[in-house]
C-alpha positions, -999 to +999 in steps of 0.1 A: -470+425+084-507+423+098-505+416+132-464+418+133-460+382+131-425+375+113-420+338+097-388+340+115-358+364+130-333+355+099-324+390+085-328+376+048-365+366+062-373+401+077-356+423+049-381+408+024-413+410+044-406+449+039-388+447+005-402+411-012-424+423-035-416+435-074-419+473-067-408+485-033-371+479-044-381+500-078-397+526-058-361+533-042-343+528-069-363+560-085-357+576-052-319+566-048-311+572-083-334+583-107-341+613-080-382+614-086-402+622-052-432+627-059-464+603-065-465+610-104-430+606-108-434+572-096-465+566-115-451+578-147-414+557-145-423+534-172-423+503-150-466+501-152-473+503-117-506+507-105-519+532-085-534+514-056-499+492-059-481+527-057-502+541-027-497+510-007-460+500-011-453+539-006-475+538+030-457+503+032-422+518+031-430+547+053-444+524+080-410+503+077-389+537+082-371+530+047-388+565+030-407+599+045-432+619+033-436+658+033-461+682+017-448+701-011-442+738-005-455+748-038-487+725-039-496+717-004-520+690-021-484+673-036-466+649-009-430+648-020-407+616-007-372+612+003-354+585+016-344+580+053-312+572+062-325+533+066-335+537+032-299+552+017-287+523+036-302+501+006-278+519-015-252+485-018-284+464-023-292+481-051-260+483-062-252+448-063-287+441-080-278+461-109-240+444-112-254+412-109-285+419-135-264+436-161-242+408-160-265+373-166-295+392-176-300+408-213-307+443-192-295+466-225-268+481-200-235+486-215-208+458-203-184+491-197-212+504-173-218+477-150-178+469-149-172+504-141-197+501-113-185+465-102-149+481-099-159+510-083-182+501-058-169+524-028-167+554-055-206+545-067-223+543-033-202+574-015-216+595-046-252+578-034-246+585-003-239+625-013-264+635-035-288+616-009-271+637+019-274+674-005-307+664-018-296+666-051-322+654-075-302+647-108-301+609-114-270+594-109-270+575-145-296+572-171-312+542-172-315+527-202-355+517-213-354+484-233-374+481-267-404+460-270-408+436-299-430+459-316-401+487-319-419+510-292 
């Protein structure tokens, strides 16, 4: 926040001056589970995110600790980001997110999907928590894009 002043020292209150907004949570999510790390992964993830949005919530969630940058040993003009262990941290957050959204919202997730995750809570973050750990890139589950009206 400009200038660090902080509405108030409740934890709810401080969690969403860093994650409050509509795309820093979606910008782990890709991280945590989707495994994209690099600018145009982001870019491209079908959410429509712009990229002066993208630029700034990623500089935002570095500056919080949540996610790191490093320059890509292929294409030293390519930053490639990872989360930090602040950021993995997120991984029930997220977690419970997608239970609760599958559940009361028409998300196009199978019932089976989120119940399997809802029972296996434990199971579904320690697997987080691994491929973060290996820096294995393969998404954890595909994420199902919803149709627009118009069929596309």
């Amino acid at each position: 926040m400009p200038g660090n002043r902080r509405r108030s020292g409740c934890p709810v209150s401080l969690s969403l001056e860093i994650l409050g907004d509509r795309w820093s949570l979606l910008i782990v999510r890709d991280l945590m589970i989707r495994g994209y790390r690099t600018f145009k992964d982001f870019l491209t993830s079908g959410e429509g995110i712009a990229s002066n949005i993208l630029a700034d919530r990623l500089e935002k969630l570095q500056t919080a600790g949540i996610v790191i940058s490093t320059v890509d040993e292929a294409d030293s003009r390519r930053l490639n980001y990872r989360l930090t262990q602040k950021g993995i941290d997120l991984a029930p957050v997220l977690l419970e997110l997608f239970v609760w959204g599958g559940r009361y919202e028409d998300a196009g997730v199978s019932c089976g999907s989120i119940e399997m995750m809802a029972n296996q809570r434990e199971q579904v973050i320690a697997e987080v928590r691994r491929r973060w750990s290996e820096d294995d890139r393969t998404p954890l589950f595909p994420l199902t894009k919803k149709k627009r009206k118009d069929g596309k």
